[in-house]
N, C-alpha and C positions, 0 to 999 in steps of 0.2 A: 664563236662558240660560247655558251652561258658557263658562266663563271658562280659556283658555289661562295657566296660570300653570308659569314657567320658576326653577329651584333648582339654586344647585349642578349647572346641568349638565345639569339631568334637568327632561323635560316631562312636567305634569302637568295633568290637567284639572278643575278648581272649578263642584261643581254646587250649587246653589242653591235651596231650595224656599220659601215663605213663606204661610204661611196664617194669617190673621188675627194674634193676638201669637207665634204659634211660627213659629221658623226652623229647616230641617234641612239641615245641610248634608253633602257627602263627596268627598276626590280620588278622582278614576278616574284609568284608566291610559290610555283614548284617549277622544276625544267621542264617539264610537257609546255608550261605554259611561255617559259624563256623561249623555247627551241620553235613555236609556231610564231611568238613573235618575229624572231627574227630572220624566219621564213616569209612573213608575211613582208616584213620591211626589203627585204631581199627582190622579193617581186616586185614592188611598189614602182612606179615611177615619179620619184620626188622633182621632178621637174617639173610635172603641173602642178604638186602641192607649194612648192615654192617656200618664202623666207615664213608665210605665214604658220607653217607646222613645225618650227625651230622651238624647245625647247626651253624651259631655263638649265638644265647641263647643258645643252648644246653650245646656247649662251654663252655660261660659265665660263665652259672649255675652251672655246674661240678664243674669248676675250684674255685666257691667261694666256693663253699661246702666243698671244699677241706682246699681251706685258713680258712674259718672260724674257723674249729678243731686243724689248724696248727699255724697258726700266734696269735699275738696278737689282740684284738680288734681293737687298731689304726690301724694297718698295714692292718688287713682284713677290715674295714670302707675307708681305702685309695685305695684300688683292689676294692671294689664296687664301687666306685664314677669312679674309670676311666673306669668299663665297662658301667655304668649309660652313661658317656658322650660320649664316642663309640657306642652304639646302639642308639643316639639318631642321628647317618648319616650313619648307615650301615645298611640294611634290618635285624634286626633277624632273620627273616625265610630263609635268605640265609645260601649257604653252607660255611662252617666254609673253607673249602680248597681253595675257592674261595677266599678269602681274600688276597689281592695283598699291596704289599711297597706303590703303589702310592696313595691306600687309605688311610693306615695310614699315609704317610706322610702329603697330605689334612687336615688328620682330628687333627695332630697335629700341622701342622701352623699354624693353627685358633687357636687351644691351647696356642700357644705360643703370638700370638697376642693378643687374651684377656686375658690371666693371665701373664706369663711371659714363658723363654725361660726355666729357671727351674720345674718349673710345668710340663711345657710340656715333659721334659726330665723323672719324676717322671712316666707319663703314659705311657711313652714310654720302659720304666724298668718292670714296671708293665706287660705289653701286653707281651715282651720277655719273662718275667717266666711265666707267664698262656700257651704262644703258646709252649715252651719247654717241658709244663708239660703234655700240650696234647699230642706232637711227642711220649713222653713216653708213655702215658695211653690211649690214645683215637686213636692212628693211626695218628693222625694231619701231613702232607707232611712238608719237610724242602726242601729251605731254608725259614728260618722264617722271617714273611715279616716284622715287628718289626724290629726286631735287626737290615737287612737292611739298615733302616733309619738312616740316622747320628745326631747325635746329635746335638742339639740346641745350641746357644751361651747364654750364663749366665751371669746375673750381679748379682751377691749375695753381698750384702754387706758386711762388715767384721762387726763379732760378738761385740756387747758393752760387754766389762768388766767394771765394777762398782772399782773404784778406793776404796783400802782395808780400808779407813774413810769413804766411804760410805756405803760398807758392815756393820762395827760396830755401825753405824749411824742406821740401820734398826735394828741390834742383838739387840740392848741395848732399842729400841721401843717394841721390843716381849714380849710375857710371858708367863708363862707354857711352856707346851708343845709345844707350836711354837718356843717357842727359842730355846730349844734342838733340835727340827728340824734343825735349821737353823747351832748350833752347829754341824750338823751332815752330814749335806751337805759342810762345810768349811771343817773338820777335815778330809772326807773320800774322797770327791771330788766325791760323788754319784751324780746320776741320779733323780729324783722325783721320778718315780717306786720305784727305790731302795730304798727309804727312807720308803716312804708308807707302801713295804712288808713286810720291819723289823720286827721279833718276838723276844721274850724275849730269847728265844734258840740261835738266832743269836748274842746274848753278852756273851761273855767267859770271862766271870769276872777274873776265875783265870788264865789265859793265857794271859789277856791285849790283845783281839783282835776280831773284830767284824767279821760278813760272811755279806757278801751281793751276793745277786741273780739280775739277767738280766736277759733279753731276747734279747741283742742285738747279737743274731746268726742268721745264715741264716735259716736254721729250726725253730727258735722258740723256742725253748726247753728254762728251766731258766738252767744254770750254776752257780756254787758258787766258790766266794773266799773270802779269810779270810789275812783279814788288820791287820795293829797293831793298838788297839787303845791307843790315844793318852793320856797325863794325864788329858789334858783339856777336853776332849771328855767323860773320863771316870767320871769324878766329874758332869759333868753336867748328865750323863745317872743314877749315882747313884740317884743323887737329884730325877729325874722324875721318880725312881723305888719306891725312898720311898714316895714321892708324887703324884700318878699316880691316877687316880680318880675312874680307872674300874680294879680292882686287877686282875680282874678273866680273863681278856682278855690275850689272848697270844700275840696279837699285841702291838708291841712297844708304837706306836701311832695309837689313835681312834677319828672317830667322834666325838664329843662330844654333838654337837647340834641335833643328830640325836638321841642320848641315852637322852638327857631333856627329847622327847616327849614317848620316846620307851623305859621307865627304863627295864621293864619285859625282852628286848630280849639282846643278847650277844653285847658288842660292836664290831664295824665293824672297817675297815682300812681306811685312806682315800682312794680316789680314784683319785678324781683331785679337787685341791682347785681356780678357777680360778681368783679370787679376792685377795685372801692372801697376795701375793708380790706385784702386784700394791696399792693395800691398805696401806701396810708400810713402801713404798718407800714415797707414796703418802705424807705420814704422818711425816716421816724423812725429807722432801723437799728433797730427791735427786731423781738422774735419773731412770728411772721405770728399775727393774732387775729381773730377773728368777732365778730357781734353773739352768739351764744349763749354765749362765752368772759367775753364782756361781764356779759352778765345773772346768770352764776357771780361776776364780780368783786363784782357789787354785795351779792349775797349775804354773798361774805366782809366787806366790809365792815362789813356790820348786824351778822354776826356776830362782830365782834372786837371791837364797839360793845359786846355786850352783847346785844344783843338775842333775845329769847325764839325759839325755834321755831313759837312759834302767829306772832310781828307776822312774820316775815319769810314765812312761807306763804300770809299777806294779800298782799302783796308780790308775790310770784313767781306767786299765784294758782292752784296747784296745790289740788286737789279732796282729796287726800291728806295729811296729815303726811309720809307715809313718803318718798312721792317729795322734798319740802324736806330731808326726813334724809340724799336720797343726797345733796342739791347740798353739803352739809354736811359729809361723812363726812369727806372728808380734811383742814377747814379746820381741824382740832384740831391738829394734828400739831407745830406749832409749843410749844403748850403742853404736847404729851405732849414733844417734844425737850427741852424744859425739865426736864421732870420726870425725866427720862432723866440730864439732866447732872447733876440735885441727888443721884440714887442713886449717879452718879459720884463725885461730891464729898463722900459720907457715905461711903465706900469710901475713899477716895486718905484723908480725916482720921482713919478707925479704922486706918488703915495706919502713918498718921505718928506715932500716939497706941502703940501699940505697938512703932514703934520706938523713939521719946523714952523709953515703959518700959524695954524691952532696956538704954539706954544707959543709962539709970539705975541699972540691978542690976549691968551691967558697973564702974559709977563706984564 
């Protein structure tokens, strides 16, 4: 049935068809014009029109229905927002194969113009795996007009690490359970996910070593690995084992503001705290940090230890070398500033050592 749908102003009518796993949709301009549409798609037999009369909703649609069971929540809310901003300069009811490079490019330089050239790079990553995913399951033509596109130029800034008096500066303002958090993102150099999903099964008391789960794959799926834990790591997770407020939880760490009002139901995990670490930098007077600024800190740490680029990629559990080389790239800079002062310093003494001659031919 055609759905009155009101924009900016202007009414429009939402027609709907669904036959078996396909959906077709299109705005009209009045319901007379909705309600024969979708009489007429009613009758249609889309079996001989086939993948070639799909869509870009139709597209769209698939494609998130797809992410949504496969990704994560952020990543599937990140694929809807770039097709949200794509159908608001492409016909929907156009044909998905019609879609050409010069549109996406269009509709990403405005991307790139109001938000930045990163952004725009993010939707344009996006668009390439949905149109690949269609080549595969829906018939969709190559070449894909996405990939095409070349990518944007970027100004990313480099990431703030929180110098390690800063860090302890916030550790020693926590309590409870948030400071073992935060003991647990130093020791492990985890992710906020990773902290959150912890369960009591994930500490091997008698092995000295915790498991932690991601989803940073390309499918989505969580994978596990299993760290050493450290002594420090391990005195603090005892403390909050024998002081833990919800016995019966299997999660490491819970809500707890949420179990005040809901003693009766299980406690839950968190999920996102977005106040927490602004809150206690706040409260420390140093500069506002994250759990990801964190997992950089631990980094440099290893690495000022000494430590190789293969232990600390165990560590950080990146798939890559390369990716551990970016967390890395700037923590030399220290050592090149040294080396910078000692070319100083062999400059300012061939200076002195030729004046001291001067003064001598002068004598």
């Amino acid at each position: 049935m055609a759905t009155k749908v009101t924009k900016n102003g202007k009414t429009r009518w939402f027609a709907r068809v669904q036959k078996g796993g396909n959906i077709r949709t299109k705005l009209c301009k009045t319901r007379t014009e909705a309600l024969a549409w979708e009489a007429e798609q009613k009758a249609a037999d889309w079996s001989k029109t086939g993948m070639g009369c799909l869509t870009v909703h139709e597209w769209a649609t698939r494609y998130l229905d797809y992410a949504k069971q496969r990704f994560t929540p952020k990543t599937y809310a990140e694929k809807r927002m770039t097709f949200k901003r794509l159908l608001k300069v492409v016909e929907p009811t156009g044909l998905a194969r019609n879609l050409t490079p010069v549109q996406v490019l269009d509709h990403l330089k405005v991307q790139a113009q109001k938000r930045s050239g990163y952004a725009a790079n993010k939707d344009r990553k996006n668009l390439t795996a949905a149109w690949n995913w269609g080549v595969k399951y829906l018939g969709l033509p190559l070449p894909n007009p996405a990939a095409m596109v070349e990518k944007f130029p970027e100004q990313r800034r480099p990431r703030y690490v929180p110098p390690e008096e800063d860090f302890w500066k916030v550790f020693d303002l926590a309590e409870g359970q948030d400071q073992v958090i935060l003991a647990v993102a130093l020791y492990t150099a985890a992710r906020r996910g990773e902290i959150y999903r912890l369960e009591w099964e994930d500490v091997d008391w008698g092995n000295d070593r915790i498991r932690l789960s991601t989803r940073k794959r390309q499918d989505g799926s969580l994978e596990y690995d299993w760290l050493p834990m450290a002594e420090g790591l391990r005195a603090h997770l005892r403390w909050w084992w024998e002081h833990r407020t919800f016995k019966e939880s299997p999660w490491v760490f819970v809500s707890e503001n949420e179990m005040a009002a809901h003693a009766e139901l299980l406690a839950q995990p968190f999920t996102t705290r977005r106040t927490f670490m602004p809150n206690l930098c706040k409260k420390a007077g140093v500069k506002a940090f994250g759990f990801h600024a964190i997992r950089h800190l631990a980094a440099s740490i290893l690495y000022k230890q000494g430590c190789p680029v293969s232990q600390i990629q165990v560590i950080l559990r990146h798939q890559s070398p390369t990716t551990t080389t970016e967390y890395l790239r700037t923590l030399g800079l220290e050592e090149v500033r040294d080396a910078i002062d000692s070319l100083g310093r062999s400059r300012a003494e061939v200076i002195d050592l030729r004046a001291r001659s001067k003064s001598k031919k002068r004598a």
